[in-house]
N, C-alpha and C positions, 0 to 999 in steps of 0.2 A: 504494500500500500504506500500509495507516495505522501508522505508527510504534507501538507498543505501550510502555507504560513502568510499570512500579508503584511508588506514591507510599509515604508513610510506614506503610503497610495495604493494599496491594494496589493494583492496576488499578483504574479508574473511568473511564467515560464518559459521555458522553449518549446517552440510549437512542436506536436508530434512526440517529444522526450516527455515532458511531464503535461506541458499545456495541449490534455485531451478533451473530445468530448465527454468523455467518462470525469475526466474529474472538477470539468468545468459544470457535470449534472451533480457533482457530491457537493460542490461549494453553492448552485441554486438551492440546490435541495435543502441546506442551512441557511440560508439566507430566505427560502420563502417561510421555514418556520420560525427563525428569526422577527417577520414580518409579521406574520400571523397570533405571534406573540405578543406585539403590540399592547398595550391598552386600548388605544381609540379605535380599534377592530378596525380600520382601513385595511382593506384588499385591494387595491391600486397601485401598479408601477409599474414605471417608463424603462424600457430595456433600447440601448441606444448599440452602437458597434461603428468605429471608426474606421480605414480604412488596409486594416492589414490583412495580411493573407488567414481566410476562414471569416471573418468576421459574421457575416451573412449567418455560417452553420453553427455557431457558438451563441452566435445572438438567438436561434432559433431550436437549439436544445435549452438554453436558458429560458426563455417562455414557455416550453412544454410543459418544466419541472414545472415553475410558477401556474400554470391554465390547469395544472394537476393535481394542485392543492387548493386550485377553488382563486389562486391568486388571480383580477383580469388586468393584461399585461397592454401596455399603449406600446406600439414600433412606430417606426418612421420604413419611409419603404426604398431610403437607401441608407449609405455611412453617413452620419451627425459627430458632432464636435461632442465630447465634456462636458462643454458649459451649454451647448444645447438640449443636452439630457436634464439637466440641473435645474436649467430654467422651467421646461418642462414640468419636471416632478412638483415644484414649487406652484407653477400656475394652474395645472390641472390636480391640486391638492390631493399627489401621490402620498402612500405611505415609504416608499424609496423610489430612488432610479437606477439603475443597475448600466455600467459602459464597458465594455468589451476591445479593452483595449489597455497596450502596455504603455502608452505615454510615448516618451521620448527613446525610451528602451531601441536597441538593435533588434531591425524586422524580422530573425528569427522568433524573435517574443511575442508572445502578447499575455492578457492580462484580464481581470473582473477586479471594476470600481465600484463599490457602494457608495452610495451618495441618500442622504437621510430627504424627511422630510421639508426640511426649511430650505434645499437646494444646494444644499454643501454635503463635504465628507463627511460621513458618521462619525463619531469620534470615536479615539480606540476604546472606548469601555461597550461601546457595541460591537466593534469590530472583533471583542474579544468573545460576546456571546457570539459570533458566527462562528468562527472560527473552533467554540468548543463543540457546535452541533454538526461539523461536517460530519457524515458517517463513512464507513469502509467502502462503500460500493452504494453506487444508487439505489433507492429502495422500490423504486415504483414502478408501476407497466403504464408508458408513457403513452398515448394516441402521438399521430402523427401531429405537425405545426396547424394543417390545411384542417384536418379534424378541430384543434382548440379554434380556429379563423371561424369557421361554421358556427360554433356553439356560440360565439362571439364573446371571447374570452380571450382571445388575441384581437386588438383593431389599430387599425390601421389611420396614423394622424401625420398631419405636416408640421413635423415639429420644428426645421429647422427652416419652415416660414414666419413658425411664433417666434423664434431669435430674433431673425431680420427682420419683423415689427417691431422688438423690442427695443433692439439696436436705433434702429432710423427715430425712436423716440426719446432714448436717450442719449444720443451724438448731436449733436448740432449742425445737420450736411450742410443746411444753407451758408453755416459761415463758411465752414470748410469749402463748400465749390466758388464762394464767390473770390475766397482766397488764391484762387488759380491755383494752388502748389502741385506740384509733380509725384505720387507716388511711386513706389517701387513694392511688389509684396511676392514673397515665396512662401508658398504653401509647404514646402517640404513634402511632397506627395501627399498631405493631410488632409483633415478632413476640415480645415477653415477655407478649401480653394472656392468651392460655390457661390458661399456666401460673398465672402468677397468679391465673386463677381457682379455679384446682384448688388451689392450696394455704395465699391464704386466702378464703374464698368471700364473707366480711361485709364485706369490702371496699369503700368507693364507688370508683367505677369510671368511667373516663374515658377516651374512645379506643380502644376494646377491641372496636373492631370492623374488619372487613377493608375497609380503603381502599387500593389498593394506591398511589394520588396523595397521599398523606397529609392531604388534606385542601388541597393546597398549599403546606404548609410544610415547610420541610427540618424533620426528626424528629431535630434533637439536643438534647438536654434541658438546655438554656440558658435562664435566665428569660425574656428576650423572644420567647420561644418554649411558654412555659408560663405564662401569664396566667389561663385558665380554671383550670386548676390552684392556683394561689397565690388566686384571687379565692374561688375556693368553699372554700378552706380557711378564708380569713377570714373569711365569714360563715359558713361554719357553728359555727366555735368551739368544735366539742366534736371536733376533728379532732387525733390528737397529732402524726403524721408525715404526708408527703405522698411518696411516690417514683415518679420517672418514670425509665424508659426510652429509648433512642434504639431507629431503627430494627429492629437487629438486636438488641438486648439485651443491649449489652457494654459501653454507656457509663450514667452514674445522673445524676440531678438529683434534689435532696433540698430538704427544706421542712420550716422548724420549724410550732407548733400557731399560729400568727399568718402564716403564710403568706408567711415572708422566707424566701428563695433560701440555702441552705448551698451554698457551692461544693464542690470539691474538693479543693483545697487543707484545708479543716479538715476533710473525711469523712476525708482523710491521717491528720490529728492525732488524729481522733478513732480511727481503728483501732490505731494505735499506742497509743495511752492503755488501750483495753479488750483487744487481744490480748496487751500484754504486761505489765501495773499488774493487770487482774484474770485474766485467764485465765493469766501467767505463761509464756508464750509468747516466744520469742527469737528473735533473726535479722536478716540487715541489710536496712536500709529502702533501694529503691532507688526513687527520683523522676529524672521529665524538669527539664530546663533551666528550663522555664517557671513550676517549681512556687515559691510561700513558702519564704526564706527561713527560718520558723520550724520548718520538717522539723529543718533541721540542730539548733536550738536543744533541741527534743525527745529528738531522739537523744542528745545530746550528755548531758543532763537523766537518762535511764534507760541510758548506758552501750552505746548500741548503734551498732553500723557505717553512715556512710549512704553511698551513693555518686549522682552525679549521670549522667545520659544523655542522648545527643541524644534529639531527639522525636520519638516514633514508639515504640507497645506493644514491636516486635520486641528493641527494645534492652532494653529492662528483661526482656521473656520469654530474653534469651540469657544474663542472668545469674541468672534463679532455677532455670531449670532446670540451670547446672552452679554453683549456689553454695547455702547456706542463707537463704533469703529470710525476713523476716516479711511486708513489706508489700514490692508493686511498682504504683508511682502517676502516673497523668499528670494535668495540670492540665483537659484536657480531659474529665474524667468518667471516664475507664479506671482501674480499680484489681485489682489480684488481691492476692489472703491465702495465706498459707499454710493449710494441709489442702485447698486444692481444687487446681483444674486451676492449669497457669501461663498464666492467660487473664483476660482482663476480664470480668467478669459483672456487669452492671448489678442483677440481682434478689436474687444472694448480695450484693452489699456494703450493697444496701438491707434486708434483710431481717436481715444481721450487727448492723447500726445499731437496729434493730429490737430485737434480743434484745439488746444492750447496752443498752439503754431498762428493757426489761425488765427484764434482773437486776439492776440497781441501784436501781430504783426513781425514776429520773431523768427531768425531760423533758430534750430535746435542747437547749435553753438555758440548762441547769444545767451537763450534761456538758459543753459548750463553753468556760463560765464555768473548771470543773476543769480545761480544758488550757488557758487565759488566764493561769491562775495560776502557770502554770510557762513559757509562751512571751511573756504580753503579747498584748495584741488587734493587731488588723492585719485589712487589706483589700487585698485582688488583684479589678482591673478590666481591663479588656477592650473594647477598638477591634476590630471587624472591618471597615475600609477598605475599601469599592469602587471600587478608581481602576483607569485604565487603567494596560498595561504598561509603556509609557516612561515613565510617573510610579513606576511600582513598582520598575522597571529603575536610573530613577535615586536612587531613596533608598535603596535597597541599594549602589549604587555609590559614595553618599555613605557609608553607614555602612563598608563597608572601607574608603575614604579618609581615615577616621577623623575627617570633614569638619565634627563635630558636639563642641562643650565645654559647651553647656550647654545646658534648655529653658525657655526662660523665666527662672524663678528660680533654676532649680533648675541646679546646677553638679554634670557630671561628675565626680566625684571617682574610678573606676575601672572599666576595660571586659569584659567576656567574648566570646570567641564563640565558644562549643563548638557552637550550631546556631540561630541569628538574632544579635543582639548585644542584650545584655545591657548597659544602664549604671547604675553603684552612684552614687546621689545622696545617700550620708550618711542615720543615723538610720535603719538599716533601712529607705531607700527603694529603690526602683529601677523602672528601665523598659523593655522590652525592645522590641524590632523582628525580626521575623518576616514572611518571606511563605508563604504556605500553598502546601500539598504539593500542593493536589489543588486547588486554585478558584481563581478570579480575586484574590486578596484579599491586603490587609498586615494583618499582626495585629500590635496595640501590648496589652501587657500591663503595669501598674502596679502595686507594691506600698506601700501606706503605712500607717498606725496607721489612717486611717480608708478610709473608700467616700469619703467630700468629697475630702479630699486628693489620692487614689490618681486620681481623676475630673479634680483641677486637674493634677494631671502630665501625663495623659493629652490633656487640650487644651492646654495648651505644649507637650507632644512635637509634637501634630500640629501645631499653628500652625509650627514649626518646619520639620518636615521635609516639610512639601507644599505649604514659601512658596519 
């Protein structure tokens, strides 16, 4: 029996090895009596599937279980986004929504996203009753899809029309077009290429077709991962923004009109800058562990609450939906705003950025310039490590041994470990150590004034901790 576990976002495995239909029926199968479990007796959810290889047959053993327990299941009648499932579940007052998909992960993967009531990730203390009800082997004699369609226990809705209303109501196109600007957007073979065409259609446009192997490349929207993207921005030259997409359309990678990478870290700074300096907007900013240092400086700057989180969307979604959020941020590309779902949307925080372009009149290295001037410049880099596991076994086992004072030059001067370890190197530096939830991999994260600097940490850490 294969051990089932969900990572920081859900279950994931390699398709055919462990990610089967068999055991994506053993996780419905927990997950509908999970639901059923309920107090508010709701039998409602949205099952979505983005656009990897299977999705379609995984989405469609997944409703069986659920139409088998009496659960009735809403589909869409192609691939949808994440946060189209989300909104969904949220508007048509599901009891969950269930997405069939690995995220950012390598297109051998995929995956099963629970997503609650309110439109966000369940938090882990549900995730942990699923997880205790999966059983050994499905238990039930399932009818076929076309059999639960009939009874009308599967139906069939346009959900990822209810986004694109939702979207167009809360973006502001009119400034946005009258602003003339140029976009650029790469879907990453994902599932945000549609929409985006429906709602801006002058678009150049990149990856917006159905590959369900991505091409080869894992589809998280990280610069060495969007090269065609950053290259045709710079020669084209009359490009003002560039946004790309991860698989699902929950994570963003952003591009000034010269074709340099904006992390997430400053899309942070910059949504705090325009949702609450010019739209006037308030609420506490909540970020993962991984994020800049200069969040707090911001907050600190306009008076507002921040608080920090282990890594992983579900933590920051368990406090905007029971607290007043404005911003809720990972350093991985996940953001959510207040007025939408409590979810990551890659295409609202790109198209947010967009109409804050717009209404000032700003390009995005102006706007950046404007939050420099009250934080100070700075740069966050990123190691993603492929060692094996007794090399990753033991540098995590050095980092609680506390085995490590300095790297290179750079001296420890103060530690954290709310969820990898965190070392404060003086001068608003720092370096973190991380091993990933879901892959093979150590992730070292760097903060310094520059990309040189943050880059020299980054190989003293490692010379350090893999000698």
């Amino acid at each position: 029996m294969t051990q089932i576990k969900f990572g920081t976002d859900g279950w994931r495995a390699i398709i055919a090895r462990d990610y089967t239909e068999t055991n994506v029926m053993r996780v419905a199968e927990a997950t509908a009596k999970w639901i059923l479990a309920k107090p508010d007796g709701n039998t409602k959810a949205v099952i979505g599937y983005d656009c990897r290889f299977g999705g379609e047959m995984f989405m469609q053993a997944t409703a069986r279980v659920f139409a088998a327990h009496g659960i009735t299941c809403v589909v869409a009648h192609n691939f949808i986004s994440t946060p189209m499932v989300s909104l969904a579940t949220l508007k048509l007052k599901a009891s969950a929504g269930i997405v069939i998909t690995a995220s950012h992960n390598p297109p051998s993967y995929n995956g099963f996203k629970i997503k609650d009531s309110f439109g966000g990730p369940a938090v882990p203390a549900e995730i942990a009753k699923v997880e205790a009800l999966i059983p050994e082997t499905p238990s039930g004699n399932y009818e076929s899809f076309e059999s639960y369609v009939s009874k009308g226990l599967i139906i069939f809705e346009d959900l990822e029309g209810m986004y694109i209303d939702a979207i167009k109501k809360g973006i502001d196109f009119n400034k946005i077009n009258k602003a003339g600007m140029e976009l650029a957007y790469d879907a990453m073979y994902g599932a945000g290429q549609r929409a985006m065409r429906n709602l801006l259609p002058e678009t150049t446009f990149l990856h917006c077709e159905f590959n369900p192997w991505f091409d080869g490349q894992a589809p998280e929207p990280i610069h060495k991962n969007l090269a065609e993207l950053s290259e045709l921005i710079n020669i084209a030259e009359d490009i003002d923004l560039g946004i790309a997409t991860d698989g699902d359309a929950d994570r963003i990678g952003l591009y000034n009109s010269t074709g340099k990478f904006i992390d997430s870290h400053h899309i942070i700074l910059l949504l705090i800058q325009y949702l609450h300096k010019y739209k006037g907007l308030s609420g506490k900013v909540v970020n993962s562990f991984s994020c800049t240092g200069k969040i707090k400086n911001l907050c600190k700057h306009y008076g507002l609450e921040q608080e920090v989180t282990k890594i992983g969307f579900k933590y920051i979604c368990d406090i905007i939906v029971t607290e007043d959020v404005l911003i809720g941020g990972e350093e991985s590309g996940g953001i959510a705003i207040k007025g939408h779902i409590p979810e990551r949307d890659g295409l609202w925080i790109g198209l947010t950025i967009l109409e804050f372009m717009a209404v000032t009149g700003k390009s995005l290295d102006e706007l950046i310039e404007e939050v420099y001037a009250i934080t100070g410049s700075f740069a966050v880099e990123r190691y993603d490590l492929h060692i094996d596991e007794d090399t990753k076994q033991r540098v995590i086992s050095n980092c609680k041994g506390k085995a490590f004072t300095s790297f290179g030059n750079f001296v420890i001067e103060s530690e954290e470990d709310m969820d990898g370890y965190k070392y404060h190197l003086g001068n608003d530096q720092w370096v973190m150590i991380r091993p990933s939830g879901t892959e093979p991999v150590l992730r070292v994260y760097a903060e310094a004034e520059t990309s040189e600097k943050a880059f020299e940490i980054l190989e003293a850490t490692k010379k350090v901790i893999l000698s």
